[in-house]
Biopython code that builds the backbone (N, CA, C, O; Angstrom):
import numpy as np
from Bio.PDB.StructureBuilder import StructureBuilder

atoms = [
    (1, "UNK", "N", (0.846, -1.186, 0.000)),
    (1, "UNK", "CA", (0.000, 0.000, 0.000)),
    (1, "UNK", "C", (0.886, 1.242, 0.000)),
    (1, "UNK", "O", (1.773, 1.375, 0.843)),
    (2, "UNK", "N", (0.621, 2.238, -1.038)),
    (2, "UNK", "CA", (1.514, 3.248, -1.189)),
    (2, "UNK", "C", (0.953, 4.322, 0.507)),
    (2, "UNK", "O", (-0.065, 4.146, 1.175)),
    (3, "UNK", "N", (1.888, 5.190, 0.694)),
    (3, "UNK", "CA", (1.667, 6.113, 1.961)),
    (3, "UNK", "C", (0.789, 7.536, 1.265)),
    (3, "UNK", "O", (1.553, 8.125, 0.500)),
    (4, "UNK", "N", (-0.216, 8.028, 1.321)),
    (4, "UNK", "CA", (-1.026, 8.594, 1.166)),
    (4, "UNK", "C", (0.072, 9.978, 1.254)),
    (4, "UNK", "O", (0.880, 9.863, 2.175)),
    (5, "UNK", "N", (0.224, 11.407, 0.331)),
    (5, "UNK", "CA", (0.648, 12.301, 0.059)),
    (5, "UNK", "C", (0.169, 13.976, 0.732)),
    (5, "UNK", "O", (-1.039, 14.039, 0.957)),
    (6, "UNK", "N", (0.678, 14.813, 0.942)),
    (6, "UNK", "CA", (-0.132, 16.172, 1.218)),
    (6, "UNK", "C", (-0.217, 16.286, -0.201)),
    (6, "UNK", "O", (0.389, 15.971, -1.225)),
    (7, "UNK", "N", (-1.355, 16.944, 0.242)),
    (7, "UNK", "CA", (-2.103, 17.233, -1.276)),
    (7, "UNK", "C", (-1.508, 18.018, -2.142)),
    (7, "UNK", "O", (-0.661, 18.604, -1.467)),
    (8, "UNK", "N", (-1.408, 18.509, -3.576)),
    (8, "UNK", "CA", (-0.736, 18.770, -4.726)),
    (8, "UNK", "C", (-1.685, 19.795, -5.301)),
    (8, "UNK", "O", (-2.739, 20.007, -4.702)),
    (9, "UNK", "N", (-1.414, 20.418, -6.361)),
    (9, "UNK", "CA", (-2.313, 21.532, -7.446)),
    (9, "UNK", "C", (-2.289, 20.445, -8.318)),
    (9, "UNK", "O", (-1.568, 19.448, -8.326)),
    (10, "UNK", "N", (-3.375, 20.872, -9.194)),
    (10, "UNK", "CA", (-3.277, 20.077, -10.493)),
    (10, "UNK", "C", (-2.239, 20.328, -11.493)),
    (10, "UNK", "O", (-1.710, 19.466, -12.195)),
    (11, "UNK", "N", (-2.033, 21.385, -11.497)),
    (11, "UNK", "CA", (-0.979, 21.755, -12.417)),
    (11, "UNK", "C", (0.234, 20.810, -12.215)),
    (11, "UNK", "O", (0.787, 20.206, -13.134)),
    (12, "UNK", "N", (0.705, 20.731, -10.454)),
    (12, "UNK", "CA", (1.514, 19.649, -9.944)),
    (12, "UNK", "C", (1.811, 18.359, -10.399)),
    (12, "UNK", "O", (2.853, 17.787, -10.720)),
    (13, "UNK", "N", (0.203, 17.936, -10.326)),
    (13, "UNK", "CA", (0.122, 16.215, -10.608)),
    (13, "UNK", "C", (0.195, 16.047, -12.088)),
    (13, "UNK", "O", (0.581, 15.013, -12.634)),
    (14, "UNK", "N", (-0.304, 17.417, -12.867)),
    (14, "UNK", "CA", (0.168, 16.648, -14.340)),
    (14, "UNK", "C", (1.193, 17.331, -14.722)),
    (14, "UNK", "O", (1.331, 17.345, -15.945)),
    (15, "UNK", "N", (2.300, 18.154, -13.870)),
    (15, "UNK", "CA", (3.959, 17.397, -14.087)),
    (15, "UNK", "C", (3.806, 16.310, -13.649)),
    (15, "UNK", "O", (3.487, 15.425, -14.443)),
    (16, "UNK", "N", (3.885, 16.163, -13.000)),
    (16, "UNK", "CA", (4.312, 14.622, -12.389)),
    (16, "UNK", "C", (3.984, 13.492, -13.537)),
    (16, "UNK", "O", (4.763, 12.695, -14.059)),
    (17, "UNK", "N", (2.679, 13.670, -13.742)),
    (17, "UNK", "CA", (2.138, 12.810, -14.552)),
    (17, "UNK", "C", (3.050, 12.541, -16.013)),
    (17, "UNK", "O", (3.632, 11.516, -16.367)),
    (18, "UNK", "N", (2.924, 13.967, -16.753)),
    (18, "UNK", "CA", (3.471, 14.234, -17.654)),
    (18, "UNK", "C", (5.230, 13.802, -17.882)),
    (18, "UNK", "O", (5.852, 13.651, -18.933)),
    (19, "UNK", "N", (5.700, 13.683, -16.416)),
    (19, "UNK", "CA", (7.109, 13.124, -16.517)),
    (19, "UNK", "C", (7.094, 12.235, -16.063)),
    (19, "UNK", "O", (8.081, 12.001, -15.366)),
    (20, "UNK", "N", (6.023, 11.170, -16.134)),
    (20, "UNK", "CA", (6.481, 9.589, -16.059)),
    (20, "UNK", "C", (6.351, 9.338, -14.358)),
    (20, "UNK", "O", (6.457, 8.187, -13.934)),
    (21, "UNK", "N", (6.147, 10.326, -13.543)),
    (21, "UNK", "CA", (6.229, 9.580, -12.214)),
    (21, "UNK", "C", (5.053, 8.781, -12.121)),
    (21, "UNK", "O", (4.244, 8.523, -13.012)),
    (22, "UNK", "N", (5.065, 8.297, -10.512)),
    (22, "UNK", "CA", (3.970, 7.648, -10.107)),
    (22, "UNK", "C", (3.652, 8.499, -9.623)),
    (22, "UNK", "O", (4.419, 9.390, -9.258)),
    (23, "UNK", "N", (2.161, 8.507, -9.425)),
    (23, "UNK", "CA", (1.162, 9.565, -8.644)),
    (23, "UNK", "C", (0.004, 8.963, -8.409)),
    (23, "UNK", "O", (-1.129, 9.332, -8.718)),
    (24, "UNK", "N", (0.460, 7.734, -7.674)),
    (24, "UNK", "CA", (-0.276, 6.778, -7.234)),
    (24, "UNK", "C", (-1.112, 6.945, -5.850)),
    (24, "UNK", "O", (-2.182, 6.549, -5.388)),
    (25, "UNK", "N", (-0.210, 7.614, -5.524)),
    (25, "UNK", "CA", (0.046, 8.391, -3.735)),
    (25, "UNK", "C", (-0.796, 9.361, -3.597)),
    (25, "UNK", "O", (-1.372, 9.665, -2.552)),
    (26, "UNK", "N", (-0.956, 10.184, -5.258)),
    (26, "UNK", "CA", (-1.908, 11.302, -4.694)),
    (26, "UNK", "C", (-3.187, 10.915, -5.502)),
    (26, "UNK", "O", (-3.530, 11.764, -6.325)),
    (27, "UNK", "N", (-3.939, 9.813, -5.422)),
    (27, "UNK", "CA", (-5.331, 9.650, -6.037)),
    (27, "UNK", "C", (-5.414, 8.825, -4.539)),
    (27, "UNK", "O", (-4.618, 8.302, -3.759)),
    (28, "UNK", "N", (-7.408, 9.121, -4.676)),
    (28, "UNK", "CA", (-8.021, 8.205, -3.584)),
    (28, "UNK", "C", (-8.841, 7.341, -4.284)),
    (28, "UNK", "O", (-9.977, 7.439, -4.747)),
    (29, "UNK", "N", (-7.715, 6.176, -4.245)),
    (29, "UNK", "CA", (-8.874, 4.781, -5.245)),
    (29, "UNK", "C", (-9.859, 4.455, -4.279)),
    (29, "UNK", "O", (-10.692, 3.700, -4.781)),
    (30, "UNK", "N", (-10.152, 4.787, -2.808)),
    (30, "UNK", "CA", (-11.688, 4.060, -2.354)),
    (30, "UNK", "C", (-13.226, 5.396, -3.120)),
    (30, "UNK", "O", (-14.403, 5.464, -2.765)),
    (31, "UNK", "N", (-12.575, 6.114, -4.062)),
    (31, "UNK", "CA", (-13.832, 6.682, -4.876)),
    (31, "UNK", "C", (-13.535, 6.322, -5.987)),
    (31, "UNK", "O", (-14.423, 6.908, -6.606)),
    (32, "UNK", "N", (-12.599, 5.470, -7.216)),
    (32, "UNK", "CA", (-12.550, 5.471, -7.887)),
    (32, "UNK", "C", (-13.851, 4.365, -8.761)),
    (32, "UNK", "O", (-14.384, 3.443, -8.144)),
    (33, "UNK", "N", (-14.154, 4.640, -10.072)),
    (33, "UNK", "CA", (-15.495, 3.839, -10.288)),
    (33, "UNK", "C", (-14.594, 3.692, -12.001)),
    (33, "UNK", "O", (-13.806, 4.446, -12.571)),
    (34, "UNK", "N", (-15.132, 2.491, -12.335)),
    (34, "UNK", "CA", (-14.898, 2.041, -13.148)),
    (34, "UNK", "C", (-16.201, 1.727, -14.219)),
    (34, "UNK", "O", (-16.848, 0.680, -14.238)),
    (35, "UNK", "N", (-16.411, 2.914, -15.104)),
    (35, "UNK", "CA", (-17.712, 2.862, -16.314)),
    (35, "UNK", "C", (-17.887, 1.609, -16.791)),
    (35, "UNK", "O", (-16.898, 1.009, -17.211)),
    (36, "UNK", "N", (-18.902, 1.120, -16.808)),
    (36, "UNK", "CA", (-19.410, -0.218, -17.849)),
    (36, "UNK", "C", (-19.462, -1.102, -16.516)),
    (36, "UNK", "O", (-20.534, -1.694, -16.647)),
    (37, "UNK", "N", (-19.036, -1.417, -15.602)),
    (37, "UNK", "CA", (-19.674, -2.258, -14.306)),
    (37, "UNK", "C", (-20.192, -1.730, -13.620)),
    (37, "UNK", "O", (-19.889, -0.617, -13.191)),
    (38, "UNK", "N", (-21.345, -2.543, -13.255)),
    (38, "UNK", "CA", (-22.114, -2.489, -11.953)),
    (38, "UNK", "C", (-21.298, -2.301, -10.853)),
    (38, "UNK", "O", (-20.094, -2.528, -10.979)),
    (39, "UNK", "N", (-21.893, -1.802, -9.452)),
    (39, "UNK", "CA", (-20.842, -1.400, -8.493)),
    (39, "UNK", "C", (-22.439, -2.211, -7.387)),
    (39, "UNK", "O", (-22.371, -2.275, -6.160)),
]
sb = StructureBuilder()
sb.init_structure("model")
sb.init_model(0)
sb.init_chain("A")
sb.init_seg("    ")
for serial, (resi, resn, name, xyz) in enumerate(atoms, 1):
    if name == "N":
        sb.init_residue(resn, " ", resi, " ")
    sb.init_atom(name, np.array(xyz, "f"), 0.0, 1.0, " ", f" {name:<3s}", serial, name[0])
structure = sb.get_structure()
């Protein structure tokens, strides 16, 4: 389990994004939903 992050700007996370890091740390997958399945 990754360690949960202080929070970021967006502008932040898509550097991050944009240079290949992980930014795994700063999403909260217990809201994430996945279109086309039932939940």
């Amino acid at each position: 389990m990754v360690k949960k992050k202080d929070p970021i700007t967006a502008e932040e996370l898509e550097r991050r994004f944009d240079a290949g890091e992980d930014i795994s740390a700063y999403l909260d997958w217990s809201k994430a939903k996945r279109p086309g399945l039932e939940q």
